[in-house]
C-alpha positions in Angstrom: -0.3 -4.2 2.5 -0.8 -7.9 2.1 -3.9 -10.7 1.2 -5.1 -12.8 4.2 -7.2 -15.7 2.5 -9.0 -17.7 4.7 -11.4 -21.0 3.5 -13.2 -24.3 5.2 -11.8 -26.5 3.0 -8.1 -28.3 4.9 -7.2 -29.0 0.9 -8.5 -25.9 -0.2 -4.2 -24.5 -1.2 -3.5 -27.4 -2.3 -3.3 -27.3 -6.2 -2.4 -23.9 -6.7 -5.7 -22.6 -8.1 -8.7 -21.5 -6.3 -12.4 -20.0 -6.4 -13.9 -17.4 -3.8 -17.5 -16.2 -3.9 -17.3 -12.6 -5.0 -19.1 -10.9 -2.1 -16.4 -12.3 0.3 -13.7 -10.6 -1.7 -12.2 -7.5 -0.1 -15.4 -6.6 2.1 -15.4 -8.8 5.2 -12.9 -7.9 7.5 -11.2 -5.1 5.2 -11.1 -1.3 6.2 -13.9 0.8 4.0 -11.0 2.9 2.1 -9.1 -0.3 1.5 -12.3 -1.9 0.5 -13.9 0.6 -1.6 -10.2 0.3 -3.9 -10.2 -3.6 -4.3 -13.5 -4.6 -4.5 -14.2 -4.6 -7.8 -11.3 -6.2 -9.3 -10.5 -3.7 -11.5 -7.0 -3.7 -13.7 -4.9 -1.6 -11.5 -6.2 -3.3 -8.2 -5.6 -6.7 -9.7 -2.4 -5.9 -10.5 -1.8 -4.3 -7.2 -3.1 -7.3 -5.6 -0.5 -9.6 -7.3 2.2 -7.2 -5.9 1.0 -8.0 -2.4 2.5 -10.9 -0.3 -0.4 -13.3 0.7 -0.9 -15.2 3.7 -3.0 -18.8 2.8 -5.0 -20.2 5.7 -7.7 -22.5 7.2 -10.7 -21.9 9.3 -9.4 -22.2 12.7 -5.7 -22.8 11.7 -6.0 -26.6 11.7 -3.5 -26.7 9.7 -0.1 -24.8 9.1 -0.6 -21.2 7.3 1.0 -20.5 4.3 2.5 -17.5 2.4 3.1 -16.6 -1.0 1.3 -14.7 -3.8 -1.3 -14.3 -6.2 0.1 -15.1 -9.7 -3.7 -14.6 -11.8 -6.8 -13.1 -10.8 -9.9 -13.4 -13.2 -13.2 -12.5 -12.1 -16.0 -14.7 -13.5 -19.8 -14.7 -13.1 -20.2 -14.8 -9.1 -17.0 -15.7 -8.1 -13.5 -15.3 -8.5 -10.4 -17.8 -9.7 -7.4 -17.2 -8.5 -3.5 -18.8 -8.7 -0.7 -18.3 -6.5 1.8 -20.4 -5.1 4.2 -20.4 -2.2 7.4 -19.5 -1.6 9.7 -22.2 -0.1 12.3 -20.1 1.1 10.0 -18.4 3.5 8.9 -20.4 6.8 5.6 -22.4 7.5 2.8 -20.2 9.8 2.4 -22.5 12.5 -0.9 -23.1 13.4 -2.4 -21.1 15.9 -0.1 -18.1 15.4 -2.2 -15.5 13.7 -5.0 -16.6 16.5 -2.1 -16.0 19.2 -1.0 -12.6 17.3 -4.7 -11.2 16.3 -4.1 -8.2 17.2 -1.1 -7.5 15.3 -2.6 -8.9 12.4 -5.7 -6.6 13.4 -7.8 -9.7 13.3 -11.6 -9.2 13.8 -13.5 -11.6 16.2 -14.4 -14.5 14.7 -12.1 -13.7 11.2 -10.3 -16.8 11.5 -13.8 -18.7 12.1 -14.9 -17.2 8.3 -13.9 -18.4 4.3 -13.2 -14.8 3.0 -10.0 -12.2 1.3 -9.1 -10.0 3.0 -6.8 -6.9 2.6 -4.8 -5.7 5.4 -3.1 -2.4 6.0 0.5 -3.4 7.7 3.9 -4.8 6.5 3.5 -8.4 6.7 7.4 -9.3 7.1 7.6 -6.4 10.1 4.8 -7.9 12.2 6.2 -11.7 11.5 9.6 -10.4 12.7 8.4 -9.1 15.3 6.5 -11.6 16.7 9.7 -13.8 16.3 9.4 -15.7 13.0 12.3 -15.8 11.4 12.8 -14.0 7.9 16.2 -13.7 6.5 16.6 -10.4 4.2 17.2 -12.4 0.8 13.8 -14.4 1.5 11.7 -10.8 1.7 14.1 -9.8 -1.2 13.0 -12.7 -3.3 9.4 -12.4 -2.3 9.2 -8.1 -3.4 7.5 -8.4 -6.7 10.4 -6.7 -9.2 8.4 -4.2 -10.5 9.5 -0.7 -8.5 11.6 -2.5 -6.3 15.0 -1.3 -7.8 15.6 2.5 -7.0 15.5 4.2 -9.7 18.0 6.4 -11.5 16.9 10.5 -12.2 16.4 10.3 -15.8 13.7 7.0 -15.0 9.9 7.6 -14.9 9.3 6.7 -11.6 7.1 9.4 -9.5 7.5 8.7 -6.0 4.2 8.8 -4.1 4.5 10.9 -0.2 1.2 9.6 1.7 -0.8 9.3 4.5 -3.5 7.0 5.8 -6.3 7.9 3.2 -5.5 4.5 1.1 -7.8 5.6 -1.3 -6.3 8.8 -2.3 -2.6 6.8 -2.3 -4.5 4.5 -4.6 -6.3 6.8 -7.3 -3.1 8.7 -7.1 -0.9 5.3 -7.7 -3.1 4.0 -10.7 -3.5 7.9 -12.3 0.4 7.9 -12.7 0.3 4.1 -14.2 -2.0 5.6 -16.7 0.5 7.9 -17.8 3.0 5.0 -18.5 4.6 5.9 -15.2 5.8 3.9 -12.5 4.4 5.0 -9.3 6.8 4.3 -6.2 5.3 3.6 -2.6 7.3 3.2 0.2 5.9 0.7 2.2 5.6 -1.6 -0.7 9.2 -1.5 -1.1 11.5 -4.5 0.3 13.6 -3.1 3.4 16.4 -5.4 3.6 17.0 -4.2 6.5 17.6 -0.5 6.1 15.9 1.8 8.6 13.0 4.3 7.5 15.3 7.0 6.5 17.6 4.5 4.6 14.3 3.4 2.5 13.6 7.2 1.6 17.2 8.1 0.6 17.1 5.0 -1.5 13.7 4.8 -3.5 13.3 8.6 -3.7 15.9 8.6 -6.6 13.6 9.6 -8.6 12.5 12.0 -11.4 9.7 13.5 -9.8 7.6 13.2 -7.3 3.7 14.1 -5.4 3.0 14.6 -2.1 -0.9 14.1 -0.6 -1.6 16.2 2.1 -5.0 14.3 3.9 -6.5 15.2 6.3 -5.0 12.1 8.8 -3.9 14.3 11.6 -5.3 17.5 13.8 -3.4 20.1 15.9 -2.7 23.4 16.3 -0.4 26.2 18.3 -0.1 25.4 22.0 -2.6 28.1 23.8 -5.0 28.5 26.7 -7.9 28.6 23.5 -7.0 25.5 21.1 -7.9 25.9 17.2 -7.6 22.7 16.2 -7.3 22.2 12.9 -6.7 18.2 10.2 -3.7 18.1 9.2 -1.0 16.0 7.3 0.8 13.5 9.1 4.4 14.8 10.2 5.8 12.3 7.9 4.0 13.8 4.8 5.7 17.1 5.8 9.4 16.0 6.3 9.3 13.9 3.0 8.1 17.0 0.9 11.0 18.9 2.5 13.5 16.4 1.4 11.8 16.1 -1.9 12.3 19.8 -3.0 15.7 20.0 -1.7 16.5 16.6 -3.6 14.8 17.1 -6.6 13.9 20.8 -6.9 10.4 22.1 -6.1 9.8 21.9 -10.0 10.0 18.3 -9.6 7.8 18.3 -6.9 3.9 18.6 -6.7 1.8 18.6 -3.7 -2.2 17.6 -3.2 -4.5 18.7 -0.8 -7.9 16.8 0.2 -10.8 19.1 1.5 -9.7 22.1 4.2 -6.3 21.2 6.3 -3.4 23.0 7.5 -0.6 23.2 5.6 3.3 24.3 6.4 4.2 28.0 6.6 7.9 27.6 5.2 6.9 26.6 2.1 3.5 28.9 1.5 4.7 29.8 -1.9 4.4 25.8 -3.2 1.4 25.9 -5.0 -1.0 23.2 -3.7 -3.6 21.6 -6.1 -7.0 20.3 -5.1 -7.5 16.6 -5.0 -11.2 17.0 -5.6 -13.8 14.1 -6.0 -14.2 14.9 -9.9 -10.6 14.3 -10.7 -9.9 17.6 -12.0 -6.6 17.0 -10.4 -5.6 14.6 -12.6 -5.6 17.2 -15.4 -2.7 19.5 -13.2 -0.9 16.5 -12.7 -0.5 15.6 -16.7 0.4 19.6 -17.4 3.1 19.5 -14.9 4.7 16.7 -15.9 4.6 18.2 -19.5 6.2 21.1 -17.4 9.3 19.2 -17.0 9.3 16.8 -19.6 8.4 13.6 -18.1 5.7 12.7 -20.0 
């Protein structure tokens, strides 16, 4: 995940401080789950936000794009102040590169043309590598906020998070287990200094515990001449829950289901608990953690 902020004004980045109307924060050009999370500023999305690398630029790249991050966030009475600054040890934006790579910035038409904040889905330093800016491992290293960015030892309270593509389920789920004085762990928002997916798991999911979100993000079914199609997890959501219970036991492990989807036949006898819109859930979550003694 990271901020795209985009104003009129050439000076607009430069003394560190800033104010955005509110109604272009997190709606324009921002998917509806991601949206719907961030929108209202509240204490675990500003925080959230903070942890999220930022890119800094102006209406029709005139000038150089920026990136850094969001140091405060205060919301005040149709608008909202923010501060940031950039990080020197990671290169300029040229101008005209996020025009020239829209669609791997999933850029909507006329985005660049519009003042708003936006929140993307992607990891910011694999589409800039990609598209050939050069980022050494010790700059994205620098620039991963501290906080969960260590792997963390068994006897921690970190709770790894398994997910999907619902963002908003990742997110309730994320801020739930910071209510609890946890420290939730997501994968993607961990720094990969160059290890490869595997690498990343093996690494952050040294945990004490962990929850895996089965959403409905996928569909499929048994190869036959009559197809029952049914949502389903994505494949990654299942191999991760494997690896979980061997690594940490199944009690360490507790899985969530949203609405009616398939779920895998080897391990029927996990007991799957409801992720329901009333938050009932949350309640299961707190008893088994009691279970083992993490909270």
């Amino acid at each position: 995940m990271y901020n795209l902020l985009i104003s009129a004004c050439s000076d607009a980045w430069d003394q560190g401080v800033y104010e955005i109307d509110t109604a272009r924060v997190a709606r324009e050009y921002t998917e509806d789950s991601i949206s719907e999370r961030y929108r209202d500023l509240g204490p675990n999305a500003i925080d959230e936000l903070k942890g999220f690398p930022s890119i800094f630029a102006i209406e029709g790249e005139e000038i150089p794009s920026r990136i850094g991050k969001i140091t405060s966030i205060k919301k005040k009475p149709g608008n909202v102040r923010i501060e940031f600054k950039f990080d020197d040890t990671l290169p300029v934006i040229p101008a005209g590169f996020l025009a020239e790579n829209s669609i791997h910035f999933e850029l909507g038409r006329f985005e660049l043309t519009r003042t708003h904040w936006a929140i993307k889905d992607g990891d910011l330093w694999d589409i800039l590598k990609k598209r050939g800016l050069s980022i050494s491992p010790v700059a994205v290293a620098l620039a991963t906020p501290v906080v969960s960015s260590a792997p963390a030892s068994a006897s921690s309270k970190q709770v790894f998070i398994v997910h999907g593509h619902d963002e908003t389920a990742k997110f309730e789920m994320a801020a739930a287990i910071r209510e609890l004085g946890l420290d939730p762990i997501i994968l993607h928002e961990q720094a990969s200094g160059g290890l490869t997916v595997i690498e990343k798991i093996e690494k952050y999911t040294n945990v004490g515990f962990a929850v895996v979100l089965y959403t409905p993000c996928d569909i499929g079914g048994k190869r036959a001449p009559s197809m029952n199609l049914r949502p389903r997890a994505r494949q990654n959501v299942v191999f991760e829950h494997g690896y979980l219970m061997a690594k940490l036991t199944r009690t360490h492990v507790m899985a969530f289901v949203k609405g009616d989807i398939e779920t895998p036949t080897d391990i029927s006898g996990v007991l799957y608990i409801d992720l329901d819109a009333n938050s009932v859930w949350k309640a299961e979550l707190i008893k088994e953690l009691k279970a083992v003694n993490y909270i």
